[in-house]
N, C-alpha and C positions, 0 to 999 in steps of 0.2 A: 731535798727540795720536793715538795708535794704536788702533783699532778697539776694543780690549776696555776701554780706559783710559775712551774716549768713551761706548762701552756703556753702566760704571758710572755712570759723571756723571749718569742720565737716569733721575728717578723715573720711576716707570708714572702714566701719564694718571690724573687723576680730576678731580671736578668743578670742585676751586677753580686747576690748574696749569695750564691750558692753552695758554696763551700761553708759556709757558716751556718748554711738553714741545715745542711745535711746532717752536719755536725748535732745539731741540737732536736733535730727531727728522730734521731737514732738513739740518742738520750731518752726521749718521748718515748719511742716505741720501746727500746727496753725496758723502760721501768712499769711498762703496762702489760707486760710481757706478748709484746705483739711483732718482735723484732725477728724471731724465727719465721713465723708463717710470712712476712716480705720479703724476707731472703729468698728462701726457700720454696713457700709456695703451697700446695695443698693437692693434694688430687681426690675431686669427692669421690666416693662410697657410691658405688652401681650394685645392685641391689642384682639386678639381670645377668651382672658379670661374676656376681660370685660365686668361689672352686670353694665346694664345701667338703670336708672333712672326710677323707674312708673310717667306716667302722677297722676299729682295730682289734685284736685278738683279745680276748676275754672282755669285750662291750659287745653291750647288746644294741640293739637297733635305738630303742628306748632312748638308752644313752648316749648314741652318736647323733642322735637328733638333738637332742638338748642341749649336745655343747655345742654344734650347728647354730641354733637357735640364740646362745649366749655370744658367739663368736660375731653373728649377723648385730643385734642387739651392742655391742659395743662398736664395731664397724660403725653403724648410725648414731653413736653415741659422741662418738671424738667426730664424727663427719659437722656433727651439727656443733660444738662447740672451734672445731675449725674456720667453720663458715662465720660463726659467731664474732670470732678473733680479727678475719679476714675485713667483713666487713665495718667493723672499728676500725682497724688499721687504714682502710681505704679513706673513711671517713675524715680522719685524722689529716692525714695526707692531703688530702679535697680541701679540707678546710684551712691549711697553713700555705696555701699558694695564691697568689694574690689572679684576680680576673683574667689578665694575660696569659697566665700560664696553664689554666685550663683546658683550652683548646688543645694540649698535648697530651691529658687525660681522659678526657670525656669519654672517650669509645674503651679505657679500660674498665677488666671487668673484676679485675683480684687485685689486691695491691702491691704484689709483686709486677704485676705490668706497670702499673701506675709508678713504681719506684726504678724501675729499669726504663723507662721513658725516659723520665724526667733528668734522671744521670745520664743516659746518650744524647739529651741536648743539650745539654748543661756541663760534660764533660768533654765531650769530642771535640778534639782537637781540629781548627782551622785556623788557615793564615790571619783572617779578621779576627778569630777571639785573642790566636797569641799576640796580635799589633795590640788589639783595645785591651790586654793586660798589663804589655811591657811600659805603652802607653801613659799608663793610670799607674804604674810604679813611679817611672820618670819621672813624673809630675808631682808625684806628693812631697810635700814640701812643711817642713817647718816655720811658721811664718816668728818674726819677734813678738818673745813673749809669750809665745805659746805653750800648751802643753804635751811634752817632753812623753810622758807616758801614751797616750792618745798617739803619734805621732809616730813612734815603735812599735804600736801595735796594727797600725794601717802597713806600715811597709810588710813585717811579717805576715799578716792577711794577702796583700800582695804576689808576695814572693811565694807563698801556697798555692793560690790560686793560677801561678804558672807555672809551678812543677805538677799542679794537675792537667794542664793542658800540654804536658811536654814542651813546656819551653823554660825548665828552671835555670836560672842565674848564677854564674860562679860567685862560691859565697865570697872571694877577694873582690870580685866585681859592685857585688850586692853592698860590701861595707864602704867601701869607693862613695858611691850613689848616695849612699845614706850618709853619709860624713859628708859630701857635698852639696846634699841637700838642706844643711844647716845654715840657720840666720848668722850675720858675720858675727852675732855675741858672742858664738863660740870656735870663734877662728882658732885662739890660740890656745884651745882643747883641740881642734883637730889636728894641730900643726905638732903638738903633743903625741898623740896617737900615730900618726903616721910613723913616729920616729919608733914605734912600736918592733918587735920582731912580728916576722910574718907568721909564726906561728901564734901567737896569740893579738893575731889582727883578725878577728871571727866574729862573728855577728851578736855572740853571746856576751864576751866579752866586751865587745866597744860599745853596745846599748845598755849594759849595765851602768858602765864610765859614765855613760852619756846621762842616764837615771839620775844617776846618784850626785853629778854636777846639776843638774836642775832643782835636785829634792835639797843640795845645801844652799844654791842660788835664791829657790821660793822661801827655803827659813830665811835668811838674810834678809830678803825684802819685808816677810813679816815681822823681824825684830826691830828692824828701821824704822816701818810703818809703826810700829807700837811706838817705839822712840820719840817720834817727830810728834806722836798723839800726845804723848805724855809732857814732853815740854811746850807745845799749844796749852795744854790744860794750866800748868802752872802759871805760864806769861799772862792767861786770860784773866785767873786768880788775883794774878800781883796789881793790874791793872782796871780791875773790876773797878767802873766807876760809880761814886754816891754821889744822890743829888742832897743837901741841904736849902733850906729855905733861911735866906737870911734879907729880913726889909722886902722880903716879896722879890727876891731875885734866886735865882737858884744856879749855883756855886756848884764847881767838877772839883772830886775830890780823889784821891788815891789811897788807898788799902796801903800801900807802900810808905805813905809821907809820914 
């Protein structure tokens, strides 16, 4: 994927994506290769503080100064493509976090502070974030007729984002919720599953089940739907009516008769 394609992909930070913006923020920075110096960080090049080089045995003065000189000279050479890096990366960052979240930026000044902020408010762990995640797992629900994919992939989102807050869910517990969370169309898939052994009662396993009854469910309904089009189309055929004129009256007629 090419830099602007990736760009797009990445809503701006707010309170409830964070685990997803990180995710795709870090993809960003890698492939621009700006992911080291966030990490990591930078210490520039002081120019005052530098321990330059002893003459060594068989250099002359001449030559201890010039590799002084080339030593200084690359020192300020990676300093300024650091700084370079840095401030793209900052950049980067400032720009994929929506208006809110700025005020937790603003006074950084590298974007490693700007990245280690933004993860100590976004990942530290409190009572009110683990309630408003357990919360918003509880909750999500499959409504009828919905989609089955979308739906699997909100809980796992979920269930991420509260083992980053330290409050992850036993995964027996987690497939419980999610198999409970279903419209009664698939009562007698969960009633199914339950009879399951407990070793392959997992969250990998039973959202796959659950997939794969939806994806032969939705073909069914399309082969129906085509069905029911196709014998509309015939009955309308058989029944197509002609008007004839006969004495100035006009007569219903059938294709059929």
């Amino acid at each position: 994927m090419d830099f602007q394609k990736l760009l797009k992909s990445i809503e701006k930070l707010n309170h409830d994506n964070y685990n997803t913006w990180e995710h795709r923020m870090m993809r960003l920075l890698v492939s621009e290769g700006l992911w080291k110096i966030t990490q990591e960080g930078y210490v520039r090049f002081d120019k005052t503080s530098f321990t330059p080089f002893q003459q060594e045995e068989n250099e002359t003065s001449e030559e201890c100064k010039l590799r002084n000189e080339e030593q200084r000279a690359e020192l300020s050479r990676k300093d300024k493509e650091d700084d370079e890096k840095d401030c793209k990366a900052i950049h980067l960052i400032t720009q994929n976090v929506s208006d809110a979240q700025i005020i937790y930026i603003k006074h950084c000044k590298t974007a490693k502070e700007a990245w280690d902020e933004l993860r100590a408010v976004h990942r530290t762990p409190t009572v009110g974030s683990q309630m408003r995640a357990n919360n918003a797992f509880l909750k999500c629900k499959l409504e009828r007729g919905g989609n089955m994919r979308e739906y699997v992939d909100k809980m796992y989102t979920h269930l991420d984002q509260l083992a980053q807050l330290d409050a992850k869910i036993e995964e027996r517990l987690a497939v419980s919720i999610l198999m409970n969370n279903l419209p009664p169309e698939y009562g007698n898939l969960v009633t199914a599953l339950e009879a399951w052994d407990h070793d392959k009662l997992n969250m990998k396993t039973v959202t796959k089940k659950l997939i794969e009854e939806w994806e032969r469910r939705k073909e069914s309904r399309s082969e129906s739907f085509q069905l029911r089009s196709e014998i509309h189309q015939v009955r309308s055929e058989i029944h197509q009516p002609t008007f004839n004129r006969d004495g100035g009256c006009l007569l219903y007629t059938s294709d059929a008769a």
